[in-house]
Backbone bond lengths (Angstrom), bond angles and torsions (degrees), N, CA, C in turn:
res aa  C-N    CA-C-N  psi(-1)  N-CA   C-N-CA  omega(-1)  CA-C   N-CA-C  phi
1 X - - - 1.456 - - 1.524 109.08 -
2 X 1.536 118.70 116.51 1.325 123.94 162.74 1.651 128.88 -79.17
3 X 1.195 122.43 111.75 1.609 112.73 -173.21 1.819 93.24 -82.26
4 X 1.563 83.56 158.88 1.690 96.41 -170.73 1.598 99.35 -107.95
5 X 1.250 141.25 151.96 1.151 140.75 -161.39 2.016 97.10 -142.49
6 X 1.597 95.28 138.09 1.928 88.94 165.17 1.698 96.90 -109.31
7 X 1.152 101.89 153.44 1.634 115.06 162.14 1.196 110.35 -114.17
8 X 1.445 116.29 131.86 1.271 114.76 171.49 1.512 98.29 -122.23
9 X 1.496 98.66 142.26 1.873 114.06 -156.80 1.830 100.82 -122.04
10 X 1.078 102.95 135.16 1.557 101.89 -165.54 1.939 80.43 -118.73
11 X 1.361 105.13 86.12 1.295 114.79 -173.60 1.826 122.81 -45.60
12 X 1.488 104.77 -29.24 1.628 108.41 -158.73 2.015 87.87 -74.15
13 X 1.247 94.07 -64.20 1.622 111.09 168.71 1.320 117.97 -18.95
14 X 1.350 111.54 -63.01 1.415 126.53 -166.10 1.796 100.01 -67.92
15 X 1.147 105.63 -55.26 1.518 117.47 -172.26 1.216 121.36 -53.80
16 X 1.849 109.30 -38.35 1.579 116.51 -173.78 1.490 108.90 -75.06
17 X 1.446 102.90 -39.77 1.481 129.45 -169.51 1.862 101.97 -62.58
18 X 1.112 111.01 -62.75 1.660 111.62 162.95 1.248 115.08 -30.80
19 X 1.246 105.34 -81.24 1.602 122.12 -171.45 1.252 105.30 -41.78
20 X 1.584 145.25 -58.30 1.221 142.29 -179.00 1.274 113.55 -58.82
21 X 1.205 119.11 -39.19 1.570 111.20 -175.53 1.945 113.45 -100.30
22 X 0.954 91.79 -0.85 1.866 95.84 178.63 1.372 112.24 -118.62
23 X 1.526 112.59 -34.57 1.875 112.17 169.05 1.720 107.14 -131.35
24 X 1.174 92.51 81.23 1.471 90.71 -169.80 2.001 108.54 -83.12
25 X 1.379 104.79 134.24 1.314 120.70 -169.05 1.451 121.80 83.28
26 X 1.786 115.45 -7.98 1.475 112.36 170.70 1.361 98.44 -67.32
27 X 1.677 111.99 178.03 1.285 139.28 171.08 2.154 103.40 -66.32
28 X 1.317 104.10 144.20 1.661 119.37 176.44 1.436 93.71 -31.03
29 X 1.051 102.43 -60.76 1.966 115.25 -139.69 1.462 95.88 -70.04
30 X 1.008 126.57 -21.03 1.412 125.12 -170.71 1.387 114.79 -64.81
31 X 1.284 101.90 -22.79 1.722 104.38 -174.81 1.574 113.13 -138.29
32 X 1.015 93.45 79.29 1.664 118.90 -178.26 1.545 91.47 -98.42
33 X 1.772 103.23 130.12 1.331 115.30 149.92 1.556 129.94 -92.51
34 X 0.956 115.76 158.35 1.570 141.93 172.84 1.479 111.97 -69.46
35 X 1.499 159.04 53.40 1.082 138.20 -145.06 1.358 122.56 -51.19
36 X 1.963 123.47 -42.71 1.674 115.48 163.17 1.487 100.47 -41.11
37 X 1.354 121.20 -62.56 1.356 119.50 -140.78 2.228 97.00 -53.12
38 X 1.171 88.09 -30.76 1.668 94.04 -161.35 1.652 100.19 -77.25
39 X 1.767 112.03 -46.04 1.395 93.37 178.87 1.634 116.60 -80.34
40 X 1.233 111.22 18.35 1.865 107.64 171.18 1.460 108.75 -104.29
41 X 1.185 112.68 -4.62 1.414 107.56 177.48 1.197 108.30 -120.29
42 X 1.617 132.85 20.01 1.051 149.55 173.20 1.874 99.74 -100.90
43 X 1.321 93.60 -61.94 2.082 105.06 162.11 1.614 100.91 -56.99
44 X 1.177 144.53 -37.28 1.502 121.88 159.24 1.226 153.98 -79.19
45 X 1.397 100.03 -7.33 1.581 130.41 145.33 1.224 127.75 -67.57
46 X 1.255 111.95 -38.01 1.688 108.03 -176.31 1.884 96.09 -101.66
47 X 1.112 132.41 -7.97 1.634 128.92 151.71 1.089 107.05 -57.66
48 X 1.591 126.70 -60.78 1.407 117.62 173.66 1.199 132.89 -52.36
49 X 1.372 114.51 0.56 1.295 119.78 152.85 1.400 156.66 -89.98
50 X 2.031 98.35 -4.29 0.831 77.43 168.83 1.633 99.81 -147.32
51 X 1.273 105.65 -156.28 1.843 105.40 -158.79 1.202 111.42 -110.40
52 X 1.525 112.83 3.30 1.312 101.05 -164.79 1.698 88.56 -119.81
53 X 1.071 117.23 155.83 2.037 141.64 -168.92 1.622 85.88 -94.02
54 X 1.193 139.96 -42.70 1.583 139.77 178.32 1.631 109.86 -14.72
55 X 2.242 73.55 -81.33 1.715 82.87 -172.88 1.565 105.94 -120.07
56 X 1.539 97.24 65.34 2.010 91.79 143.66 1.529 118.92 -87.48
57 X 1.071 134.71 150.14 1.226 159.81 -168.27 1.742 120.61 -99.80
58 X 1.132 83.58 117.29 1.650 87.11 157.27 1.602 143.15 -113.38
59 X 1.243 157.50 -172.36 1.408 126.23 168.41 1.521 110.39 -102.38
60 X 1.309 110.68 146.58 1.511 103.26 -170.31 1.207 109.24 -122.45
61 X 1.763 118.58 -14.27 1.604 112.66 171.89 2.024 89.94 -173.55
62 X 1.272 110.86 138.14 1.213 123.25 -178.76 1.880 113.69 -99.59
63 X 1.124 135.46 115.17 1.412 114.04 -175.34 1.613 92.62 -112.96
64 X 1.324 99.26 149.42 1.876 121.88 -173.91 1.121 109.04 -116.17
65 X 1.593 124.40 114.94 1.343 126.03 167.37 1.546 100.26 -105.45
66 X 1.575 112.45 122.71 1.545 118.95 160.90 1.200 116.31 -164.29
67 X 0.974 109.42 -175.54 2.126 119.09 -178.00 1.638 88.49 -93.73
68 X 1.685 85.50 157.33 1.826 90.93 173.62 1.545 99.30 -108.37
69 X 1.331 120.21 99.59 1.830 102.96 152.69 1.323 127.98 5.52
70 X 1.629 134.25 120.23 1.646 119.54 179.86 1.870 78.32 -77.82
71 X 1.273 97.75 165.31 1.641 115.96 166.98 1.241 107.95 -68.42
72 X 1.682 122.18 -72.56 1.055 119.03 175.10 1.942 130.50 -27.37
73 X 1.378 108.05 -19.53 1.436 98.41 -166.27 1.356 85.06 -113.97
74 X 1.782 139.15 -44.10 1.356 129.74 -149.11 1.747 83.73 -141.87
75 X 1.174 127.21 92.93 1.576 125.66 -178.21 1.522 84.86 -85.13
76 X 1.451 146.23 -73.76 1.519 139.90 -172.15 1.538 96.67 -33.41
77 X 1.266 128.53 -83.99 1.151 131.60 -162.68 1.567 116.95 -41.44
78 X 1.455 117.44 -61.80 1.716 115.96 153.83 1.589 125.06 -24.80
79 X 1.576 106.58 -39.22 1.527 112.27 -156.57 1.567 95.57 -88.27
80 X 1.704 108.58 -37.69 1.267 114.98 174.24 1.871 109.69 -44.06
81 X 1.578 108.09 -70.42 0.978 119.61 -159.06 1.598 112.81 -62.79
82 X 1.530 117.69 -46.39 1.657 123.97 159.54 1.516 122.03 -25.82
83 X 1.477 99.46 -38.07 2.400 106.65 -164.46 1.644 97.03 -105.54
84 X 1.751 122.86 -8.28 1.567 114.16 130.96 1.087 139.71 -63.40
85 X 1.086 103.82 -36.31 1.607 109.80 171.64 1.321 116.34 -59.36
86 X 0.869 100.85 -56.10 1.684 125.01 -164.05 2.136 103.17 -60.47
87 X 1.363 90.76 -24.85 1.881 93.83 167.61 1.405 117.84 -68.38
């Protein structure tokens, strides 16, 4: 039996918080996450934890809290954030 897990991703958080501690002094944009990509390797971290086949985890729905880029000021960043959604 696989348990199904939601992640809910508080994107601005997640993003700043990355970026400082994984590319520290690059530019924001450089280190944009994927939210599946982040809650499946969040479900493969906490599998590796434990011993029992019961309760490993899988992801069953990801929810995204963030601002949308206006186009006019950040058109990449909008276009970025639109073809996430759209997964």
């Amino acid at each position: 039996m696989t348990l199904t897990m939601a992640v809910v991703v508080d994107y601005q958080n997640v993003h700043l918080t990355g970026t400082s501690l994984f590319l520290p002094g690059r530019p924001p944009e450089e280190g944009l996450i994927d939210p599946l990509r982040f809650a499946r390797q969040l479900a493969r971290a906490r599998n590796a934890k434990i011993d029992n086949e019961r309760y490993r985890t899988s992801v069953g729905r990801v929810e995204v809290f963030r601002g949308l880029p206006v186009p006019e000021d950040d058109l990449d960043a909008n276009r970025r954030n639109q073809a996430q959604r759209a997964q």
